[in-house]
PAVOSE-561355 format. One record per residue: residue number from 1; residue in one letter; x, y, z of N, C-alpha, C in turn. Coordinates in nm, 3 decimals. Layout:
SITE doba drenlo   neast  nnorth     nup  caeast canorth    caup   ceast  cnorth     cup
SITE  NUM      A       X       Y       Z       X       Y       Z       X       Y       Z
...
***
This chain:
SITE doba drenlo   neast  nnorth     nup  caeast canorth    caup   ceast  cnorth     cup
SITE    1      X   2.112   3.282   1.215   2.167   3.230   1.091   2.205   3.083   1.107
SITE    2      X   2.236   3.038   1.201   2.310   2.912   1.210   2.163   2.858   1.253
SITE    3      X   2.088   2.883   1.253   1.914   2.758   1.245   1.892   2.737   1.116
SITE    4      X   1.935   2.811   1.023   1.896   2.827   0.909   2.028   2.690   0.851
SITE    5      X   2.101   2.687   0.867   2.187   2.566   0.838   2.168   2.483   0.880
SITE    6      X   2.127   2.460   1.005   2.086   2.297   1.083   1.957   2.296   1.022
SITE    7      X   1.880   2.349   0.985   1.732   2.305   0.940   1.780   2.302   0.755
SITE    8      X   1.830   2.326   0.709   1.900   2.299   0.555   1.963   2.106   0.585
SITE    9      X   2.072   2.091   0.685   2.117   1.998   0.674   2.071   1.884   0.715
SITE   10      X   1.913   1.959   0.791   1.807   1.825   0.854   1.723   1.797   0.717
SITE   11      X   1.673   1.907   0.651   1.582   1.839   0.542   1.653   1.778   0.400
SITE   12      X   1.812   1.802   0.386   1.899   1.740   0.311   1.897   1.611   0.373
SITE   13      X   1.918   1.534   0.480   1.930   1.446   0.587   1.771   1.337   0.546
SITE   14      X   1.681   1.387   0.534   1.555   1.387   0.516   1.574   1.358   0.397
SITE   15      X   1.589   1.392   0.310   1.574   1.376   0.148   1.646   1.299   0.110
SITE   16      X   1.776   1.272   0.192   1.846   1.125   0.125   1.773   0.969   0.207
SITE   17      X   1.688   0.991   0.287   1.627   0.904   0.354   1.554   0.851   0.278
SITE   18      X   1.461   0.969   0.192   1.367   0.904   0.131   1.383   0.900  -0.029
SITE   19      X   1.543   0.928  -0.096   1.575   0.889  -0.177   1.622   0.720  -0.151
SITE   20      X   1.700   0.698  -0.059   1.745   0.549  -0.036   1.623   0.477  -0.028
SITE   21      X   1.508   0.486   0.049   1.404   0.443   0.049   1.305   0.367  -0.093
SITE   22      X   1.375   0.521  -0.164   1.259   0.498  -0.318   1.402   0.391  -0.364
SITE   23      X   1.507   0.423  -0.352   1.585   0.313  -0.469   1.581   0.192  -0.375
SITE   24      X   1.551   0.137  -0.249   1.549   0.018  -0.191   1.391  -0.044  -0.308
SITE   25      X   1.264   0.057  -0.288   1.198  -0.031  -0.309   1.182  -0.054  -0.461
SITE   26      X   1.261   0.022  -0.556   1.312  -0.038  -0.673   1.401  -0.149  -0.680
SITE   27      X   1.467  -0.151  -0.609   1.502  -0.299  -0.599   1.456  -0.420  -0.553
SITE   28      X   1.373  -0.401  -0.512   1.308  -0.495  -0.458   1.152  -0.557  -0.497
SITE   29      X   1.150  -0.464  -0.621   1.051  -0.499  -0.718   0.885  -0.463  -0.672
SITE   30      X   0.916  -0.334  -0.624   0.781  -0.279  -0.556   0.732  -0.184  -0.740
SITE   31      X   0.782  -0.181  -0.797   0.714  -0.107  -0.933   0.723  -0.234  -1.074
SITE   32      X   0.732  -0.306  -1.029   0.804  -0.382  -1.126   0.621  -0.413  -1.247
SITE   33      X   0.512  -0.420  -1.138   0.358  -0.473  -1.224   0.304  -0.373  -1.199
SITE   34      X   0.302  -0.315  -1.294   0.240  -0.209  -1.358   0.112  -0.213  -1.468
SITE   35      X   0.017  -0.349  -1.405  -0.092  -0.406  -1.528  -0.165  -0.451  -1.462
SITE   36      X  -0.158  -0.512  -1.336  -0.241  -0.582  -1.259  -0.334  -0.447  -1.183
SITE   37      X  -0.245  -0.360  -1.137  -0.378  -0.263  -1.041  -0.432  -0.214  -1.161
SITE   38      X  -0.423  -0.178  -1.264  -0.520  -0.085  -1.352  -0.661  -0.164  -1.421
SITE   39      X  -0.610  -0.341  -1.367  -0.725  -0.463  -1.435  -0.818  -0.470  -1.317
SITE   40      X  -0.769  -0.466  -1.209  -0.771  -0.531  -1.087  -0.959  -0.468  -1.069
SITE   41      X  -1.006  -0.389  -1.106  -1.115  -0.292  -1.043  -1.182  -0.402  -1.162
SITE   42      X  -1.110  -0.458  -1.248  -1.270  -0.517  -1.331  -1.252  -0.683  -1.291
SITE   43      X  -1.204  -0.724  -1.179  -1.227  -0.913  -1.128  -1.329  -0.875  -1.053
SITE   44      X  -1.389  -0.975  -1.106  -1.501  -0.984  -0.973  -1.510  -1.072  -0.878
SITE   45      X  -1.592  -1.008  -0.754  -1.517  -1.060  -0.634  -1.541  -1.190  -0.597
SITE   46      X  -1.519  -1.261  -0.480  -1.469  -1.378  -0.451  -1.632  -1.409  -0.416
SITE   47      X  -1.670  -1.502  -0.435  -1.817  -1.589  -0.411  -1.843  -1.628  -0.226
SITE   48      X  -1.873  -1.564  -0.161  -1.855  -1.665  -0.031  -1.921  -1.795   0.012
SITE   49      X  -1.886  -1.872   0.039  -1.914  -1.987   0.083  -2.033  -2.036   0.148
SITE   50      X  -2.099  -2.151   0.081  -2.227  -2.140   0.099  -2.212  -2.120   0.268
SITE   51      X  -2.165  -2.172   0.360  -2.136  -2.226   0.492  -2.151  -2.108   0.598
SITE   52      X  -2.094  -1.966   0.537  -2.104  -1.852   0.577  -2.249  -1.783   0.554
SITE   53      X  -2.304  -1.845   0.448  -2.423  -1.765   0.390  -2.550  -1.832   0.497
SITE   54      X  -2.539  -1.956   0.537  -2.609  -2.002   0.570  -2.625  -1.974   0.742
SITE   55      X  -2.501  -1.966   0.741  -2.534  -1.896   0.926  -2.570  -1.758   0.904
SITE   56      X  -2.527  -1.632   0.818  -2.593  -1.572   0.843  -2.758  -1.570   0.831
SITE   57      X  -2.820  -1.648   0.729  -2.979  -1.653   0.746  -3.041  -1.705   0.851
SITE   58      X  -2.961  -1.796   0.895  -2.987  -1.802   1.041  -3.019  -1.769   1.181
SITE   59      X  -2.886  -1.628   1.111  -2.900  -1.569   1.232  -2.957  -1.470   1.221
SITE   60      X  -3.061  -1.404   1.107  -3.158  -1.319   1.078  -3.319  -1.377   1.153
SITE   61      X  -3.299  -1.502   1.141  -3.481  -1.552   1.136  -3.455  -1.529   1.306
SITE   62      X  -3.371  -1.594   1.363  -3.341  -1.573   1.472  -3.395  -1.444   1.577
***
């Protein structure tokens, strides 16, 4: 019987961990943009540089 209380007061122990956790990262403005990931899949991606493009053909003929 008394495992049954230390394993109650470990996952209570546990659950305020990761309650403080969720209200730290509300404060700290981890939910705050809520618009950018749902756009984010339609930017398109970054162009690379001719400088990169050019060593790799390089290093194909090679």
């Amino acid at each position: 019987m008394g495992i049954i209380f230390f394993l109650i007061g470990c996952s209570v122990f546990i659950a305020l961990i990761f309650l403080a956790a969720f209200f730290w990262a509300n404060k700290t403005g981890q939910h705050e943009d809520t618009y950018t990931p749902s756009v984010r899949i339609l930017f398109d991606d970054e162009v690379m540089e001719e400088n990169h493009s050019d060593e790799n053909k390089n290093e194909k003929v090679r």
